[in-house]
ZASEPA-138075 format. One record per residue (C-alpha): residue number from 0; x, y, z. Coordinates in steps of 0.02 Angstrom, whole numbers. Example, Ala and Ser with C-alpha at 12.3 -4.5 7.8 and 13.67 -1.06 7.14 Angstrom:
<nodes>
   resi       xx       yy       zz
      0      615     -225      390
      1      684      -53      357
</nodes>
This chain:
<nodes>
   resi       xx       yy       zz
      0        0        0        0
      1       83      175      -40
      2      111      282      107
      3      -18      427       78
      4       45      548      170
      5      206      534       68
      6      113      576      -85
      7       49      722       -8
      8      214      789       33
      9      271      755     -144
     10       96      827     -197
     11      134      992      -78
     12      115     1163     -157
     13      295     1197     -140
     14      349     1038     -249
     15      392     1073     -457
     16      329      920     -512
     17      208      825     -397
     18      181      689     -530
     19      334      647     -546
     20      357      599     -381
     21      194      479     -383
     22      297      404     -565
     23      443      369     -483
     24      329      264     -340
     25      220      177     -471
     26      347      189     -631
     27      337      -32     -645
     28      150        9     -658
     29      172      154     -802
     30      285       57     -900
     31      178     -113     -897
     32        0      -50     -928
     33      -42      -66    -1082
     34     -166       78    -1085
     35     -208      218     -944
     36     -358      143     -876
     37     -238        4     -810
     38     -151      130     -737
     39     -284      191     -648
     40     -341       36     -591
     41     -174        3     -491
     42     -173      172     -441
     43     -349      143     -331
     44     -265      -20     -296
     45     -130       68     -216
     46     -253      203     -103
     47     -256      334     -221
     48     -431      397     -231
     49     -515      539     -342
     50     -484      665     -168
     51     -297      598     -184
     52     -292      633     -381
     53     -337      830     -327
     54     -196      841     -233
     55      -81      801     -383
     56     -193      950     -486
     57     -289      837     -581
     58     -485      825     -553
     59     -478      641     -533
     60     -375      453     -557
     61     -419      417     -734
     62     -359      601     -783
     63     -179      577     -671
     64     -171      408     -742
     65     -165      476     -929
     66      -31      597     -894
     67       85      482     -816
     68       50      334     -969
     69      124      504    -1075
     70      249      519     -984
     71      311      352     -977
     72      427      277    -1144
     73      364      123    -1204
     74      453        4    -1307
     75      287        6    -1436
     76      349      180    -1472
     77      514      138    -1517
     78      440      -16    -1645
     79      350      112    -1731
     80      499      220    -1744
     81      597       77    -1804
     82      476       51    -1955
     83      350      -82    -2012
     84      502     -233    -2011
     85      500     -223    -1838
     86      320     -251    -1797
     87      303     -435    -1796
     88      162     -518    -1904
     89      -43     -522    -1868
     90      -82     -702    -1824
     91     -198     -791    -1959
     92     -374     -750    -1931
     93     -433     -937    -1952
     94     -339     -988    -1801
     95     -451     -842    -1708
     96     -608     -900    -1785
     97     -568    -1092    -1722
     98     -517    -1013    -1548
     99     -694     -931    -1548
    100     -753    -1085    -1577
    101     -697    -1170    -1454
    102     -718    -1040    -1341
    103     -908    -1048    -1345
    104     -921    -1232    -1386
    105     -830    -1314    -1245
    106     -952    -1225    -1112
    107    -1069    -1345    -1168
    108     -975    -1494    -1149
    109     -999    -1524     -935
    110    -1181    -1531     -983
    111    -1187    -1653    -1137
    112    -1073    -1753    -1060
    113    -1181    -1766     -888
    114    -1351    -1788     -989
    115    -1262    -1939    -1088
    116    -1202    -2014     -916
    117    -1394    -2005     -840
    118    -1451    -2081     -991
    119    -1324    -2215     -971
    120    -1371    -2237     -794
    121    -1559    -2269     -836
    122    -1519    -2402     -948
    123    -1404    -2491     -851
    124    -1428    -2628     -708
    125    -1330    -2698     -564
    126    -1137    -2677     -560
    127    -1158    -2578     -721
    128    -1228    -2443     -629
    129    -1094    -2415     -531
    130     -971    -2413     -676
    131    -1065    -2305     -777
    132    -1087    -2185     -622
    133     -903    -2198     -602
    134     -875    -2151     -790
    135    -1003    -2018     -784
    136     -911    -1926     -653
    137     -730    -1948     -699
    138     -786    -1873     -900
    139     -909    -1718     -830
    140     -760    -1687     -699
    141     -627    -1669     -832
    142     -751    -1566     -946
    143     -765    -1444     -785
    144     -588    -1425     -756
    145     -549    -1398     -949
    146     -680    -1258     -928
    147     -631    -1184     -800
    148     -451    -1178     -837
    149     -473    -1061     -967
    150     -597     -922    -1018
    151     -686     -809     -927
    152     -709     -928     -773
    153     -524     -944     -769
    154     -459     -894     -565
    155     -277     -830     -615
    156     -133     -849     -507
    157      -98    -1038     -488
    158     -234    -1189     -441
    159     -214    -1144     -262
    160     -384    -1053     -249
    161     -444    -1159     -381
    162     -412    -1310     -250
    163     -475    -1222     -107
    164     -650    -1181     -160
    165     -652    -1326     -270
    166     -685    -1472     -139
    167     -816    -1368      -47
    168     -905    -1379     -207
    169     -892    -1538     -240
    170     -968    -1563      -62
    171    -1133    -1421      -93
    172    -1161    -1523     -281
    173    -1148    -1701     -172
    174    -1275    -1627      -55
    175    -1369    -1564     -198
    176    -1396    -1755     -268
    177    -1398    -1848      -92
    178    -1445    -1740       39
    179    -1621    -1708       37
    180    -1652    -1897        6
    181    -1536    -1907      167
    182    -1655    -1789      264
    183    -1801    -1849      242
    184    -1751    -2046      282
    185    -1674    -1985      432
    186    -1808    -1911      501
    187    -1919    -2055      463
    188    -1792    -2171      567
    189    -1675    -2213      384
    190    -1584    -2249      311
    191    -1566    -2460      333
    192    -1398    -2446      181
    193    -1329    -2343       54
    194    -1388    -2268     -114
    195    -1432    -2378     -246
    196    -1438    -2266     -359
    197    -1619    -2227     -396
    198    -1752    -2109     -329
    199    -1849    -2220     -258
    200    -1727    -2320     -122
    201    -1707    -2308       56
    202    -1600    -2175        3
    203    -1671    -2072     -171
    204    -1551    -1981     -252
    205    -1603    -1794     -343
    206    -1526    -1789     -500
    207    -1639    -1653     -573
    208    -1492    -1502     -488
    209    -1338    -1597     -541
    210    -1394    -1609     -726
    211    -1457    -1420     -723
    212    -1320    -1348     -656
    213    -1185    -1431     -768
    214    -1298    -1365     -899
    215    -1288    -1204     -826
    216    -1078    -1188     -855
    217    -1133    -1133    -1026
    218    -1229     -995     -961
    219    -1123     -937     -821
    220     -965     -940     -957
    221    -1058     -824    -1076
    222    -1129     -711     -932
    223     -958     -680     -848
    224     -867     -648    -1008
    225    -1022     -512    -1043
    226     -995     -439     -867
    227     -818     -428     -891
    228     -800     -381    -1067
    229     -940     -247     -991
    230     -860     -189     -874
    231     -718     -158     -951
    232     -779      -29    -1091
    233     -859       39     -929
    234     -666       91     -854
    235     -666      178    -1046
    236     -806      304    -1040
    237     -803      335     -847
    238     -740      496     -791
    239     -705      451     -613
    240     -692      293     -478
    241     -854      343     -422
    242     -945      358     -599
    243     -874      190     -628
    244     -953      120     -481
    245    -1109      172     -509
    246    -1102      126     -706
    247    -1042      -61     -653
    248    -1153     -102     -522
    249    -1304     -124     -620
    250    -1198     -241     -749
    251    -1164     -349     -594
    252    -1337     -383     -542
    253    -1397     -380     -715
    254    -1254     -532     -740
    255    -1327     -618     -607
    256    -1523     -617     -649
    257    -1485     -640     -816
    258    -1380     -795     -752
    259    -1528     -863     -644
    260    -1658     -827     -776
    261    -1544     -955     -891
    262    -1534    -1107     -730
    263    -1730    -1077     -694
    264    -1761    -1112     -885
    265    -1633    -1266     -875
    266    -1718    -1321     -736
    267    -1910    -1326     -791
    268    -1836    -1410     -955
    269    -1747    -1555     -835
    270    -1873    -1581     -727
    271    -1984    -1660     -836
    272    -1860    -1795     -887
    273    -1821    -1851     -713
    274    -1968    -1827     -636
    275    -1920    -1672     -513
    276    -2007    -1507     -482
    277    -2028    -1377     -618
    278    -1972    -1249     -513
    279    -1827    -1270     -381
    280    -1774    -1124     -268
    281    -1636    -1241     -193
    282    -1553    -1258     -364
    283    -1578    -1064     -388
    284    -1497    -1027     -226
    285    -1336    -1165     -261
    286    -1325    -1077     -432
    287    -1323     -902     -377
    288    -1198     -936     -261
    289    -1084    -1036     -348
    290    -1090     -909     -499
    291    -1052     -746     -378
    292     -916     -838     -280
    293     -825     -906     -461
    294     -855     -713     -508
    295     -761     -649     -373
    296     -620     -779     -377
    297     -588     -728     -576
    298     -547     -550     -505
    299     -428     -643     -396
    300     -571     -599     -221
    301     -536     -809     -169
    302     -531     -778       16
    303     -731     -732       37
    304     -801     -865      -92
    305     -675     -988       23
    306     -743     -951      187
    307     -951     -943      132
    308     -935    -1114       34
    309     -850    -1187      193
    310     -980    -1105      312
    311    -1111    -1160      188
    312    -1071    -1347      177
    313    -1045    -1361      361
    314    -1211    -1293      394
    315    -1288    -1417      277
    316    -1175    -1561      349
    317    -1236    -1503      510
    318    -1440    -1521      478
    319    -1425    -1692      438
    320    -1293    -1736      578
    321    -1425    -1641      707
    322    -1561    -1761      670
    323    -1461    -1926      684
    324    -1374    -1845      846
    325    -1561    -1835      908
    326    -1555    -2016      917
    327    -1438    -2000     1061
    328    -1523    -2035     1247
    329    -1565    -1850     1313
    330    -1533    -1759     1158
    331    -1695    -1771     1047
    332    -1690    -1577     1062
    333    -1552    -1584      961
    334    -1650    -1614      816
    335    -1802    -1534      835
    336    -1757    -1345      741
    337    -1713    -1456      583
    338    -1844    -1577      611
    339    -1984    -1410      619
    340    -1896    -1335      491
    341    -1935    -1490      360
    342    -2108    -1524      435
    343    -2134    -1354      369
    344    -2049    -1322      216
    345    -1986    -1500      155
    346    -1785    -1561      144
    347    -1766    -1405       15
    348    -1761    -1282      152
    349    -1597    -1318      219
    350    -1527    -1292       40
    351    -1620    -1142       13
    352    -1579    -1050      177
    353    -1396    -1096      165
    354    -1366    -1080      -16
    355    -1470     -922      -20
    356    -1388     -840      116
    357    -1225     -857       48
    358    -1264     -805     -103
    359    -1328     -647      -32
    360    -1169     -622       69
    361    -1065     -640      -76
    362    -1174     -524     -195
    363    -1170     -391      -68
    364     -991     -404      -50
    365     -965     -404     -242
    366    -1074     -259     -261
    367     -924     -187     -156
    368     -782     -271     -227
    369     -800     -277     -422
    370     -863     -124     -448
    371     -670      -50     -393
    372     -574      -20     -554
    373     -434     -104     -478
    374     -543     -282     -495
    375     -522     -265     -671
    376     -339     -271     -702
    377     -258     -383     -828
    378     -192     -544     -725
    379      -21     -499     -755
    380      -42     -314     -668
    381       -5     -288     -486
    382     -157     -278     -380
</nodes>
């Protein structure tokens, strides 16, 4: 963080050339940005706020930003002085056209490949269910990784937050498929063995949320590469940190609905093929919040995503746990809030609550977070 008050003695009305003294502090940042709204990206990274940017005679951080890209040399300068030899050669436009293609094609893939494993699964019997299960996950798993590897769900920086968030997940999307069948035969006294695979058992399985939301990648790929590429033309016309705020905000939540509009549809067009409800505010909820916290992770934001999705599955690990605890001699009380709870509302609540209340957490801190022009610097700029 840059020591404010040192600006403001190099910004004092005595100095010759305030500016210079903030270049010097930030010159890696000059010479790497590629245009001035990068600059004043890091610059609001760094503390420097429109008040700041007054200080240094300018009216705010996008105008101080474009003086000191000016007054920085670049090496594009010296290509173009060097003549057209030196400017190497435009890649070939079909190997853009095939890297479009791709680009939108391979969202689709975690879905097609799930839909072909359920209809695998329906067909077969015995053993065969388990291998084809087994298959099934291993192919929509590698789909999801190539998908988010690359694009505009990408988290930069290494698979360390990738990891992280990634087997909390993996736990919500098991709940998802098992846990509501779990509730609801523990309450009854269940279950007498494991999942067999089909929703009718001891133990049903929901396969209705796992189908839509693997679906969904498509969706939430093309909605955060709007947002972003959004966003981004929004750091271009803005004429201040808090214009750009205000003009970003609304691309967020519009991101978002138009994100849950997209599962809602996938939803009422799954349910009829595996017999589930029409509408399901439990897959809404595990949507929303998976899409905000993958948002927030792709502007490099990993530690609150990390912390709701743990707080999240360990309150749905605990609702379960509760009710089989209640078995316990002198602690049926134990029980009883989650036991009320899906008397009421049916197994679904406990996703709903907990999905939906992270989801909300996250939204209102992204509402705070990505709507900073420093959230929207290149990877390969200092945040």
């Amino acid at each position: 963080m840059t020591d404010l008050s040192a600006l403001d003695r190099g910004a004092a009305p005595g100095a010759a050339d305030p500016v210079k003294v903030l270049l010097h502090r930030h010159r890696e940042l000059c010479e790497r940005a590629v245009d001035p709204l990068e600059i004043a990206a890091g610059l609001e990274a760094h503390g420097i706020t429109d008040r700041t940017a007054a200080r240094f005679r300018h009216r705010d951080v996008f105008s101080l930003a474009e003086e000191l890209y000016a007054r920085v040399p670049r090496d594009a300068d010296a290509a173009d002085a060097a003549g057209p030899a030196a400017t190497p050669d435009a890649p070939a436009g079909g190997g853009d056209r095939r890297r479009s293609v791709t680009a939108l094609l391979l969202p689709l893939l975690p879905g097609a490949l799930c839909a072909a494993s359920l209809a695998a699964l329906t067909r077969a019997h015995g053993q065969m269910r388990l291998y084809a299960a087994a298959a099934g996950v291993l192919a929509v798993a590698l789909a999801l990784r190539a998908v988010l590897r690359r694009g505009p769900l990408a988290v930069p920086d290494g698979p360390a937050p990738r990891q992280a968030t990634g087997s909390w997940t993996c736990w919500l999307l098991a709940y998802a498929v098992l846990g509501d069948g779990l509730l609801r035969t523990a309450i009854t006294g269940g279950p007498d063995g494991l999942p067999d695979g089909t929703a009718d058992g001891d133990w049903p399985l929901t396969l209705a949320p796992l189908l839509a939301l693997t679906l969904a990648v498509a969706p939430a790929t093309w909605t955060a590469g709007l947002y972003l590429t959004r966003a981004r033309r929004k750091l271009g016309t803005s004429r201040g940190l808090e214009d750009f705020a205000a003009s970003v905000r609304p691309l967020l939540l519009g991101a978002v609905a138009l994100f849950l509009g997209a599962v809602a549809a996938l939803v009422a067009l799954c349910a009829p093929l595996l017999d589930a409800e029409p509408v399901s505010p439990a897959v809404l909820a595990l949507g929303a919040l998976l899409f905000v916290a993958r948002l927030l992770a792709v502007h490099g934001f990993t530690h609150a995503p990390r912390v709701i999705l743990v707080l999240t599955a360990v309150a749905q690990l605990l609702a379960p746990a509760t009710v089989f605890a209640a078995r316990l001699p002198g602690c049926a009380a134990l029980g009883a809030p989650v036991e009320a709870l899906t008397t009421a509302w049916g197994p679904a609540a406990v996703p709903v609550l907990t999905c939906g209340a992270g989801a909300l957490t996250l939204l209102v801190h992204a509402s705070r977070t990505l709507t900073r022009a420093s959230a929207h610097l290149r990877p390969e700029q200092p945040r």
